[in-house]
C-alpha positions as CSV (number, residue, x, y, z in Angstrom):
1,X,11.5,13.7,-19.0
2,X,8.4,12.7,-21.1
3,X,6.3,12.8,-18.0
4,X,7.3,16.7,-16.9
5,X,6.6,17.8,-20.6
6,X,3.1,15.7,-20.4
7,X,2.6,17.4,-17.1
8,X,4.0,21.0,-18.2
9,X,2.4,21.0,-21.5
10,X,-1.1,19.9,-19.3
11,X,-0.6,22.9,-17.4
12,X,-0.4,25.1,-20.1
13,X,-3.4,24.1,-21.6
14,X,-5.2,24.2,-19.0
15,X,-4.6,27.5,-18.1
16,X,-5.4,28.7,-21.3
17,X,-8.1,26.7,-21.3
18,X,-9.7,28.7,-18.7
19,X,-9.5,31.8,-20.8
20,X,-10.7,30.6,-23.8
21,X,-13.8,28.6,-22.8
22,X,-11.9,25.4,-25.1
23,X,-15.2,23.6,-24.0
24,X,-17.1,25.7,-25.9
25,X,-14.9,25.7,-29.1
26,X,-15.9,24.0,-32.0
27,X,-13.6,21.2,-33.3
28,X,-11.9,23.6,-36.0
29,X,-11.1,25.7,-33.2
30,X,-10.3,23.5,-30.5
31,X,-7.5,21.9,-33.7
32,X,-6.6,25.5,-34.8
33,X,-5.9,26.1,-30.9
34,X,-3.5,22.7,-30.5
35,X,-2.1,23.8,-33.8
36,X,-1.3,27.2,-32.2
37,X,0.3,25.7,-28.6
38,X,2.4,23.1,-30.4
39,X,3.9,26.0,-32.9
40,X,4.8,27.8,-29.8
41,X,6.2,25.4,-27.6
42,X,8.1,24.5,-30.8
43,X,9.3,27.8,-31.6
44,X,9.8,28.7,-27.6
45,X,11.2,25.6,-26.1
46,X,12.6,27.7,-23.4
47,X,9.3,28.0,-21.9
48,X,8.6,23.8,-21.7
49,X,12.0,23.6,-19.7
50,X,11.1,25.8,-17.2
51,X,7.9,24.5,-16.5
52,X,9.7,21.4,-16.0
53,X,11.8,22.5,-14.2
54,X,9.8,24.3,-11.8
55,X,7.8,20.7,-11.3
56,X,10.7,19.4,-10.7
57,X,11.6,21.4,-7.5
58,X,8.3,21.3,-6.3
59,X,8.4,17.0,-6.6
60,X,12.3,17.3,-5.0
61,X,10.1,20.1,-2.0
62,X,7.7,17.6,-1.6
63,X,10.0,14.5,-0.9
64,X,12.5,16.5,1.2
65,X,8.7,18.0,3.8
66,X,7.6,14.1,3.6
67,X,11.2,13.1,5.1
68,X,11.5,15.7,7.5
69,X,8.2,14.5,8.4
70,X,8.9,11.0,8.5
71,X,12.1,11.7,10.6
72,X,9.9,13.6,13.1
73,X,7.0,11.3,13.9
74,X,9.5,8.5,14.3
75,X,12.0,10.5,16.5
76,X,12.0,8.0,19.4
77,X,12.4,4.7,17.7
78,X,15.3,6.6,15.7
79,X,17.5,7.9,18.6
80,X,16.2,6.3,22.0
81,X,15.5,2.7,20.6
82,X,17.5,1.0,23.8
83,X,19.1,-1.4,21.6
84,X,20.8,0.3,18.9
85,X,24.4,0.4,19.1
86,X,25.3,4.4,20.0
87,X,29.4,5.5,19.3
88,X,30.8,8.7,18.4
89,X,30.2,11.3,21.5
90,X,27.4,10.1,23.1
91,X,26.5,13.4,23.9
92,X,26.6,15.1,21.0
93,X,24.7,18.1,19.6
94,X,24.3,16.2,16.2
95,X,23.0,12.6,15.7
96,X,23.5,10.6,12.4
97,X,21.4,7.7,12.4
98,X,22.9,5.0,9.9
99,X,20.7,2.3,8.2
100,X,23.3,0.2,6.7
101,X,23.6,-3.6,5.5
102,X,27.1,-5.5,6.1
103,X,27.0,-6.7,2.0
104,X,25.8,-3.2,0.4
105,X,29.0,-1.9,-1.3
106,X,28.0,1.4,-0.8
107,X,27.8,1.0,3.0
108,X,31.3,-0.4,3.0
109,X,32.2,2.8,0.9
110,X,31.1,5.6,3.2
111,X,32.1,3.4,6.2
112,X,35.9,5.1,6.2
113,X,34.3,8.8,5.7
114,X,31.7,8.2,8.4
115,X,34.2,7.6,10.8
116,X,36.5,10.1,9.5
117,X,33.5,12.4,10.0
118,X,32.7,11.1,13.5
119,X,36.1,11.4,14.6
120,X,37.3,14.6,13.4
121,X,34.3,16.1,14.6
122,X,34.2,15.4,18.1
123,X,30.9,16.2,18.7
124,X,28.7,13.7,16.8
125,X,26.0,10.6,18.2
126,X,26.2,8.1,15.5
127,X,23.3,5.1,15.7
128,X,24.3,2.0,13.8
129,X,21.0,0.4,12.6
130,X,21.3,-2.9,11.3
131,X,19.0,-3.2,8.3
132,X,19.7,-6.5,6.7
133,X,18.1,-6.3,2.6
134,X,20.6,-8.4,0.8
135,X,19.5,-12.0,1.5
136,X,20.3,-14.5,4.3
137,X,24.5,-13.8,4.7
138,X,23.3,-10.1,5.4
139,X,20.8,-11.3,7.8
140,X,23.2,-13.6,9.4
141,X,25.7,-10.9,9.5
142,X,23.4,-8.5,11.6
143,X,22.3,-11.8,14.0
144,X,26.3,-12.0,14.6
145,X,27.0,-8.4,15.3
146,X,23.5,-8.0,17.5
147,X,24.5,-11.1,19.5
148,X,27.5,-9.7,20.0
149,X,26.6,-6.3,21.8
150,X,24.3,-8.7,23.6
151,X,27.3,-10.6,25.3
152,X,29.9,-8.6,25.0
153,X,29.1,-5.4,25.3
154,X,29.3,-2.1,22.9
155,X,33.5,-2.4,22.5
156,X,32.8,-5.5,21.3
157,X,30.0,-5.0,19.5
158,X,32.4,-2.0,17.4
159,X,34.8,-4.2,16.9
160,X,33.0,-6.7,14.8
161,X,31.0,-4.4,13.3
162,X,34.4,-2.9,11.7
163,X,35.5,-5.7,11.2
164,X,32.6,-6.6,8.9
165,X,32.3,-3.3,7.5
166,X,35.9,-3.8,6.0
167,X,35.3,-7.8,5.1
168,X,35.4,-8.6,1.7
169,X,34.9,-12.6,1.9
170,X,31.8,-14.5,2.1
171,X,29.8,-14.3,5.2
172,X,29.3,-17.8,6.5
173,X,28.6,-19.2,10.0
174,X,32.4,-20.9,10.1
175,X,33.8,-17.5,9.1
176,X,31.8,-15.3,11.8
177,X,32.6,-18.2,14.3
178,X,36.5,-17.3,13.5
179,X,35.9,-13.7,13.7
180,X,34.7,-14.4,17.2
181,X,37.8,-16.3,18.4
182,X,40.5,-13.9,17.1
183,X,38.5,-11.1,19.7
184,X,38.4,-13.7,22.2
185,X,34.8,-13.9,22.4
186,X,32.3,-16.3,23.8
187,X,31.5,-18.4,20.4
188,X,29.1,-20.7,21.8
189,X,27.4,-18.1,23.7
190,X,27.1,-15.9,20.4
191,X,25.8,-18.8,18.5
192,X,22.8,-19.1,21.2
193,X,22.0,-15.7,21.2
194,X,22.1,-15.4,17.6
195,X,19.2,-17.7,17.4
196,X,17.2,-16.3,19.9
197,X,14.3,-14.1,20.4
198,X,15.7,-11.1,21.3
199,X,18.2,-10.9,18.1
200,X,14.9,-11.5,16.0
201,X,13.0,-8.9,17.7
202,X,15.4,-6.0,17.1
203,X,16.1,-7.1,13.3
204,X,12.2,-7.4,12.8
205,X,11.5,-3.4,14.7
206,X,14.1,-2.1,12.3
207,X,13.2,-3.5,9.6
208,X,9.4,-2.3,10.5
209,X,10.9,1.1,11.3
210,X,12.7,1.3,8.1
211,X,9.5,0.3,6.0
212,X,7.5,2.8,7.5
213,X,10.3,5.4,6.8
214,X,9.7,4.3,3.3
215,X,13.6,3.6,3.8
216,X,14.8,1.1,0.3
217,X,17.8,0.8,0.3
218,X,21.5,1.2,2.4
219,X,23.0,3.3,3.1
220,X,20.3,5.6,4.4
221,X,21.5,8.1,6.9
222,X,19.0,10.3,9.6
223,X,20.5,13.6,10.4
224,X,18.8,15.4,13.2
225,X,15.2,15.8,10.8
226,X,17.1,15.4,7.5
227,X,17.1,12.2,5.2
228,X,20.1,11.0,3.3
229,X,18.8,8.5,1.3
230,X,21.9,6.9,-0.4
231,X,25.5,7.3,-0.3
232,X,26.7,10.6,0.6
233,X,30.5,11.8,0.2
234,X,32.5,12.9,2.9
235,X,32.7,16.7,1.9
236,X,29.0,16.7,1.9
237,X,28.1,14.6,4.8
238,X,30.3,17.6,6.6
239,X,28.7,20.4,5.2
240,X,24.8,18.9,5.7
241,X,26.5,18.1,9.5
242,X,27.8,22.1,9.8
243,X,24.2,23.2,8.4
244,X,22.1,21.4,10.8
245,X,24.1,22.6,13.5
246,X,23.8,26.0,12.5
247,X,20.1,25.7,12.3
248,X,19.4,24.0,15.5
């Protein structure tokens, strides 16, 4: 708040400024001149809020054109990145891209709406990015779910994935191991991959992609062009969904 009144009371000075020459005022004017703006803005505090608040919908303009932007130049690596799982209707007129972490409590929040959303829908392409941030057990969740869809396949794959999105234990090596086992999967072939180059590579051009989307933190969602940067609830999610649509 102090910095939009430092900013708004900069602009009306300066524009002021302009009309009085203040740089040719001598220092009893210039002070009689403070004296003056300060008595208003005191006496008018009206005017200060909407200054702010105007500068603050120009700030909220700016971010929303830089993510638009963002989403745009990096179109391709967002929706047609060949190894990102892709559920929901694959053909779908919307797509929600989803960066999300298996440890972020938020991410485990919208994970219920999200599917509610996807499946009463019908008509949605939903990209699951796995962007590990909360330390080695999210890394090591991701390596899991990756090597996974690598061996398994994408039924597979969406099985763990829920799986892990509803976990509330630790995420350990033993426990992933077990996880694999009661889906009847390849555990030693899992472990392998998990290790390997390929896993790295995809964890390391999401997280690349996510940095240079200036993405900080999960859940961070991708709509068509728009940028949900946070949790978002389900009403909402549906209404930004029923928006884009009607724009495309």
């Amino acid at each position: 708040m102090l910095k939009f009144a430092a900013l708004a009371l900069g602009l009306l000075i300066a524009t002021q400024s302009a009309a009085l020459e203040i740089d040719a005022m001598t220092d009893s004017e210039r002070a009689a001149f403070r004296t003056e703006i300060r008595s208003y803005l005191l006496e008018n505090p009206e005017v200060l809020m909407e200054a702010i608040s105007v500068l603050e919908q120009r700030e909220q303009a700016a971010k929303v054109g830089n993510d638009v932007a963002l989403a745009q130049n990096f179109a391709d690596q967002l929706f047609n990145d060949g190894y990102s799982f892709v559920g929901g209707n694959p053909d779908g007129d919307i797509t929600i891209v989803e960066f999300m972490d298996y440890r972020c409590g938020f991410c485990k929040k919208a994970f219920p709406e999200v599917e509610a959303l996807i499946a009463g829908d019908g008509n949605i392409r939903h990209i699951v990015k796995e962007f590990p941030i909360l330390g080695e057990a999210s890394t090591l969740a991701s390596q899991f779910a990756i090597a996974v869809k690598i061996v398994a396949g994408d039924k597979a794959y969406k099985d763990v994935h829920n799986t892990l999105m509803e976990f509330r234990g630790d995420v350990t090596k033993s426990n992933l191991d077990r996880l694999a086992e009661s889906l009847d999967l390849d555990v030693a072939a899992i472990s392998v991959e998990m290790g390997g180059s390929e896993v790295a590579q995809i964890i390391n051009d999401t997280r690349l992609l996510g940095q240079a989307m200036q993405i900080t933190g999960t859940p961070t969602f991708v709509v068509q062009d728009q940028m949900l940067r946070g949790y978002v609830p389900f009403a909402q999610m549906e209404q930004i969904v029923a928006q884009v649509r009607s724009d495309s």
